[in-house]
C-alpha positions as CSV (number, residue, x, y, z in Angstrom):
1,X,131.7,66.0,-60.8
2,X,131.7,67.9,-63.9
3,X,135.4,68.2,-64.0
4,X,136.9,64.9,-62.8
5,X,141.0,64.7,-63.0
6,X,140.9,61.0,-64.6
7,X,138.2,61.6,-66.2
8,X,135.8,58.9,-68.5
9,X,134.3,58.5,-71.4
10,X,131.1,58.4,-70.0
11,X,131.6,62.7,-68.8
12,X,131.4,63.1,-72.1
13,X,127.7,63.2,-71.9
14,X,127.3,66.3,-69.4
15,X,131.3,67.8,-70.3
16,X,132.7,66.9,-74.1
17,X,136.1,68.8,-73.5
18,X,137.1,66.2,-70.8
19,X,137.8,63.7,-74.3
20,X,141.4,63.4,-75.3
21,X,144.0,60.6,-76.5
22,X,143.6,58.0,-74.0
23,X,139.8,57.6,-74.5
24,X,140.8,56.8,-78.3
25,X,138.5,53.1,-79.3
26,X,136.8,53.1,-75.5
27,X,133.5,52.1,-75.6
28,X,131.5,53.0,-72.4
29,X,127.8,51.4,-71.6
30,X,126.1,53.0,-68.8
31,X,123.0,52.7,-66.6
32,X,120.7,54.3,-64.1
33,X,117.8,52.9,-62.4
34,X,115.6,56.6,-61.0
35,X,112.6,55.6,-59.4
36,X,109.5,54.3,-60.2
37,X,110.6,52.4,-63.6
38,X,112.2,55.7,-65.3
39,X,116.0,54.7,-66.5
40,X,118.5,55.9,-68.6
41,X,120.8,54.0,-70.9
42,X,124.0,55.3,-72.6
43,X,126.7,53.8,-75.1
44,X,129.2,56.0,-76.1
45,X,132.4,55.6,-78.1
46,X,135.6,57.8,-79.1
47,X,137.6,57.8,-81.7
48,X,141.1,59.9,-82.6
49,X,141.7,60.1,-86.7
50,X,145.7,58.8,-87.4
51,X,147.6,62.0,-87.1
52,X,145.2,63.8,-86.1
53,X,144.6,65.9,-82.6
54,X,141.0,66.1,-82.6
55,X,138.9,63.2,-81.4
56,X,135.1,62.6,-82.2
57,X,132.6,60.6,-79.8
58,X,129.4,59.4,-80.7
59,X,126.4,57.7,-79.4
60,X,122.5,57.1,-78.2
61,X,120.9,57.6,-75.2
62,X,117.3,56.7,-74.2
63,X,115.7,58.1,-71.3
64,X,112.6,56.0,-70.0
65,X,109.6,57.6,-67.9
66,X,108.1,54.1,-67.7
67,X,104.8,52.7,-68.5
68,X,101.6,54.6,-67.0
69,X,97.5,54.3,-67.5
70,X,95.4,56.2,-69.9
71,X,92.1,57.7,-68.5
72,X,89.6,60.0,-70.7
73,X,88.2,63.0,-69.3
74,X,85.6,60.9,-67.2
75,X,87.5,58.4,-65.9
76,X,87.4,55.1,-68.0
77,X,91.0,53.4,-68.8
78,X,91.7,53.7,-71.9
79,X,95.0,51.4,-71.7
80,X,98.7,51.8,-70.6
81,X,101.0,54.0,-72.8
82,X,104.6,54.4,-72.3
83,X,106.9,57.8,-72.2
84,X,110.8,58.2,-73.7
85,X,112.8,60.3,-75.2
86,X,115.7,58.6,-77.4
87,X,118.9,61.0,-78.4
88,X,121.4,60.7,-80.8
89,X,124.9,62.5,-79.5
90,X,127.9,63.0,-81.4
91,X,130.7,65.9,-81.2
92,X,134.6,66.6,-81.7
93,X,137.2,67.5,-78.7
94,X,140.3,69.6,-80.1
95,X,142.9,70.1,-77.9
96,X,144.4,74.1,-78.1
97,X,147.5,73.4,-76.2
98,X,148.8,70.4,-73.6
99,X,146.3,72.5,-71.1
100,X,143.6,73.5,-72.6
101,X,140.5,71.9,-74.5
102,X,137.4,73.0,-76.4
103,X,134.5,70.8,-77.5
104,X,131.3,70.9,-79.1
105,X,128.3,68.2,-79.4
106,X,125.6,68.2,-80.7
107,X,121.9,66.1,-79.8
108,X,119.1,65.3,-81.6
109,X,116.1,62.7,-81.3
110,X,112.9,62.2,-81.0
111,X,110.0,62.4,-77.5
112,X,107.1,60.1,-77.2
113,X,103.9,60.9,-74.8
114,X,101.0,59.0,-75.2
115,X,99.6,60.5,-79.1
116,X,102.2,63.0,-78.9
117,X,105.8,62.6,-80.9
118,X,108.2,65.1,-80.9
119,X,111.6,66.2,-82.4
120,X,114.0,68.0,-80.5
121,X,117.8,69.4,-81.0
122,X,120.4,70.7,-78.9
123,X,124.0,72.2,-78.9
124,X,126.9,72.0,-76.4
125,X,130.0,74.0,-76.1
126,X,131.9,73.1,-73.6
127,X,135.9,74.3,-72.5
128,X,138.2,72.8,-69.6
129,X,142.0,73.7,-68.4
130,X,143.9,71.1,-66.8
131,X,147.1,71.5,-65.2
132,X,148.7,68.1,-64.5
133,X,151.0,69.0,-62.2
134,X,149.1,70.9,-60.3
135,X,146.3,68.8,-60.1
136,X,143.8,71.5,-60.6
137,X,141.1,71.1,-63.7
138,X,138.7,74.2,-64.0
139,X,135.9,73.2,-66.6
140,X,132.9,75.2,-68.2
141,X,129.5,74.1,-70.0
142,X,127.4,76.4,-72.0
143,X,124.5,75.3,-73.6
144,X,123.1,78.1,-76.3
145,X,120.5,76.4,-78.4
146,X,117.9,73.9,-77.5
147,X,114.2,73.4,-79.1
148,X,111.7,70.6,-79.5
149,X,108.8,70.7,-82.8
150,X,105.6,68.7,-82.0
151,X,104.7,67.0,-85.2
152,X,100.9,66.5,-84.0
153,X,98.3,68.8,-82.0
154,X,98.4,66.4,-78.6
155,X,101.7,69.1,-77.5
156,X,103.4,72.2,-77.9
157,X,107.2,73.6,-79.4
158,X,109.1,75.5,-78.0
159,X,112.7,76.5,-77.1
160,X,114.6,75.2,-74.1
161,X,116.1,77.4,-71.7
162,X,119.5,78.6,-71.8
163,X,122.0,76.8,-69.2
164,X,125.8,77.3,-68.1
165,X,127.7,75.6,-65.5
166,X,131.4,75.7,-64.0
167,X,133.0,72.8,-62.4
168,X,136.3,73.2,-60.1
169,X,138.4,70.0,-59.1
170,X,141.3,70.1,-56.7
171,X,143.6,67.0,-56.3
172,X,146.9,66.7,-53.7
173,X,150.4,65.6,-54.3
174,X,151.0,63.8,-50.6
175,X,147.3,62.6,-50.2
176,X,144.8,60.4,-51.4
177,X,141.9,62.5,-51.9
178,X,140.1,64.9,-54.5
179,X,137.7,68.1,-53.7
180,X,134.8,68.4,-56.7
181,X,133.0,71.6,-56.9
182,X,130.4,72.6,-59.5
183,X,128.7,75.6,-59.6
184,X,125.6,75.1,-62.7
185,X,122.6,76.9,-63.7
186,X,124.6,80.2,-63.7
187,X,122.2,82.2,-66.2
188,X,120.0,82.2,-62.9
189,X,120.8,84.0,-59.1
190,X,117.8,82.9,-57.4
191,X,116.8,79.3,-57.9
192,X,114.2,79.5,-54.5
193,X,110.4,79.4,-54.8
194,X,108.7,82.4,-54.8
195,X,108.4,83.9,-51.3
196,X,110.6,81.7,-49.7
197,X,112.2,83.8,-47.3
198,X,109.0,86.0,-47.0
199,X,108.4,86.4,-43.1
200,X,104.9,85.1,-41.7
201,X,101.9,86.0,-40.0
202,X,101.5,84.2,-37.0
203,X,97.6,84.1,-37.2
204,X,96.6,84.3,-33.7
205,X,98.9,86.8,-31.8
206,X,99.5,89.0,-35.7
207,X,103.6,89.1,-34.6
208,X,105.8,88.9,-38.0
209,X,107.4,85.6,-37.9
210,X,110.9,85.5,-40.2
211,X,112.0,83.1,-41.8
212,X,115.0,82.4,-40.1
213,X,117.0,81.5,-43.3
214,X,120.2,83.6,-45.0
215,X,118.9,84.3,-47.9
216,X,122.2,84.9,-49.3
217,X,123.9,81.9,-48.5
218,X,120.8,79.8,-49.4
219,X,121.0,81.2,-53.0
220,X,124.6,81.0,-53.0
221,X,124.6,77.1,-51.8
222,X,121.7,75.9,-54.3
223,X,124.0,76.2,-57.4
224,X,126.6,74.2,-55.9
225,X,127.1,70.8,-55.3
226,X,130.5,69.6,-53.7
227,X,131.8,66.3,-53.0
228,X,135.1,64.0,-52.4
229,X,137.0,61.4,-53.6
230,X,139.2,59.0,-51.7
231,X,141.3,56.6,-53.5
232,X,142.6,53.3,-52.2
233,X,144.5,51.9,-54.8
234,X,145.0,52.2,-58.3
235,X,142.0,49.5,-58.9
236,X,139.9,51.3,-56.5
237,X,138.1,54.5,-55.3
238,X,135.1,55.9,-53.3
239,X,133.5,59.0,-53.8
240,X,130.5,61.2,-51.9
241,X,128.3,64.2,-52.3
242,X,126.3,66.4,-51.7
243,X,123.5,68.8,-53.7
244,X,122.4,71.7,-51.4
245,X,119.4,72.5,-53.8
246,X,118.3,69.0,-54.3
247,X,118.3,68.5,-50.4
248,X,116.3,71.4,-49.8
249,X,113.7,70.6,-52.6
250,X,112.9,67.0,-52.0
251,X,113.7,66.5,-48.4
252,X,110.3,66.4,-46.0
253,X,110.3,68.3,-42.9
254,X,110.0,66.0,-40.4
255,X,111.8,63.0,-41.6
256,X,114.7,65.0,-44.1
257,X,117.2,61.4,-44.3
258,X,119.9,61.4,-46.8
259,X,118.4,63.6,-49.5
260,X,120.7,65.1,-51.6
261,X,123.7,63.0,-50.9
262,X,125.2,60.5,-53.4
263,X,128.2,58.1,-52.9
264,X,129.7,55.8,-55.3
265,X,132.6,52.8,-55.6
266,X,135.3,52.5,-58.7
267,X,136.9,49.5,-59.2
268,X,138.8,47.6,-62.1
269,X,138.9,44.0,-63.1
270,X,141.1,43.1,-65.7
271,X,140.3,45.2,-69.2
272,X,137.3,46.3,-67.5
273,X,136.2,49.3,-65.3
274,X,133.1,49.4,-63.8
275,X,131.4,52.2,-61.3
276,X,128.3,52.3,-59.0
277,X,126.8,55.4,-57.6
278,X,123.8,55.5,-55.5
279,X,122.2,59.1,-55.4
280,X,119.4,60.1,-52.9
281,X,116.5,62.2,-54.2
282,X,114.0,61.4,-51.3
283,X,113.1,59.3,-48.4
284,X,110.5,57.5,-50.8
285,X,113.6,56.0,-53.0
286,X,117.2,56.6,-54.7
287,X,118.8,56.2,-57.7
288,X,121.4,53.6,-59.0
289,X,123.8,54.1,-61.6
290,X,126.1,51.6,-63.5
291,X,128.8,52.2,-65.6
292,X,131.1,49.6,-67.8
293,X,134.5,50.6,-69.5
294,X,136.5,49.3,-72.3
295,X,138.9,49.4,-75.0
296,X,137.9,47.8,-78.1
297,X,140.7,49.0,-80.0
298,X,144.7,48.1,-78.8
299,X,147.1,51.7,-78.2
C-alpha cells in the first residue's frame, strides 16, 4: 500500500510525501519477524516547526540477517558471526498546495558481514496528490542515488540500482472499503528469468512444447501488487493482498499455498494504535509485522 488514504507515520519509510500536519509529535515503533531470525526494527518520529508548513521526520532502522556459522575453505568452524545493516533516515515533507506533496529523505548507515563493514547512502524523492473528496490518492517514489564503500578488502563498492514506483488508492463515499494498487520497479519491463516463456523440447517425441504462459500479462502482473481494505469501525480495519511476482517466484509447483498474499488487522486502544500483518513468502514460513502508534506531543 504505498499510497494509503489515512495514511501513518510509519509509510514514511517506503513514501515520505504521505507526512503532513496530523503526524506532527507521533512517534511510531515498528516490527517484523521474516524468517529464519532476520527482523527489522523501526522508530520514527515527526515534527512540524511553529508556523511553519514543512514537517521533518527522523529515525533508525536495523535490519537483522541473524546469526550464522563461519567455516574456512576446508571445512573447520571457525565460530558464529552475525549480519545487519543499521540506517539512519531523516527528510522534510512540504506541502505545494491542500493537494499536493513533495518529499525528500535521505539514509545513511553502516553494513556488517562477517570481517566485512561497509558504509552506504541513499536518496528518496518522493510526490503524492490527494483529493479528499474524492477519495483518490495517486503517489510516486523515485529513488536516484544509492552506493555502499567497503572500508576493508573482505567486499566490494558499488552503486545500487535505480528504482521508481507508483501507487494508486481508490476509496468510496457509500461503502466501507478501499482498492490499493502499486505498480514498482518501473525502470524495468521484464522482471522474468531469462527464458521463461521459451517453448521446450519434449525429449523423446522432439515436438515444441510452449509454455503456455501470456507473456504479456505475466510482465504486466509482476510489477503490481493489489489489495483491499475493509473497515469496520472507526477503531478497526482488515486489509488483504496480493504480490503476482512474489507468488510466482517463491511458490513450489506442486504444493503453491498462500504465497504472495498478505492480510493484516488495525485496531485502536485508547492513545494507542497498533497493526499486525502477516505476509506469505513461501510454504516453508511467513512474515509478521507489528506496528505501535502514538502522540507524544498534545495538538
Amino acid at each position: 500500500m504505498g499510497a494509503p488514504l489515512q495514511a501513518q507515520l510509519g509509510d514514511a519509510l517506503g513514501q515520505a510525501s504521505l507526512i503532513d500536519s496530523t503526524h506532527d509529535g507521533q512517534l511510531h515503533l515498528a516490527y517484523v519477524d521474516y524468517f529464519a531470525g532476520t527482523a527489522m526494527s523501526s522508530a520514527l518520529y515527526a515534527r512540524q516547526p511553529e508556523q511553519r508548513k514543512w514537517l521533518w521526520h527522523t529515525g533508525l532502522r536495523n535490519l537483522g540477517y541473524g546469526t550464522f556459522t563461519g567455516r574456512d575453505p576446508v571445512g573447520v568452524e571457525t565460530g558464529s558471526f552475525s549480519a545487519s545493516d543499521v540506517a539512519w533516515v531523516s527528510g522534510i515533507s512540504v506541502p505545494l498546495d491542500t493537494n499536493l506533496t513533495v518529499a525528500t529523505t535521505l539514509w545513511a548507515g553502516q553494513s556488517g558481514l562477517a570481517e566485512r563493514r561497509s558504509a552506504f547512502a541513499q536518496v528518496d524523492i518522493s510526490a503524492n496528490y490527494y483529493r479528499r473528496d474524492r477519495q483518490l490518492r495517486l503517489a510516486v517514489m523515485w529513488r536516484p542515488w544509492g552506493g555502499m564503500r567497503t572500508s576493508n578488502a573482505a567486499g566490494s563498492s558499488g552503486r545500487f540500482s535505480p528504482d521508481m514506483r507508483m501507487s494508486l488508492t481508490k476509496g468510496f463515499q457509500n461503502a466501507p472499503f478501499v482498492f490499493y494498487t502499486t505498480y514498482d520497479e518501473m525502470q524495468q519491463w521484464d522482471l522474468a528469468p531469462e527464458g521463461y516463456y521459451d517453448d521446450s523440447i519434449d525429449p523423446l517425441t522432439g515436438d515444441t512444447l510452449s509454455s503456455g504462459t501470456w507473456a504479456f500479462g505475466d510482465r504486466l502482473l509482476r510489477h503490481l501488487a493489489i489489495g483491499t481494505g475493509l473497515k469496520i469501525s472507526e477503531n478497526l480495519g482488515f486489509r488483504f493482498g496480493y504480490h503476482h511476482r512474489r507468488r510466482q517466484e517463491l511458490r513450489l509447483a506442486n504444493a503453491p499455498g498462500t504465497a504472495g498474499f498478505a492480510w493484516g488487522i488495525d485496531f485502536k486502544v485508547r492513545r494507542f494504535h497498533l497493526a499486525v500483518a502477516r505476509n506469505t513468502y513461501h510454504t516453508a514460513g511467513a512474515s509478521t509485522h507489528l506496528s505501535i502508534r502514538t502522540r507524544l506531543t498534545e495538538r
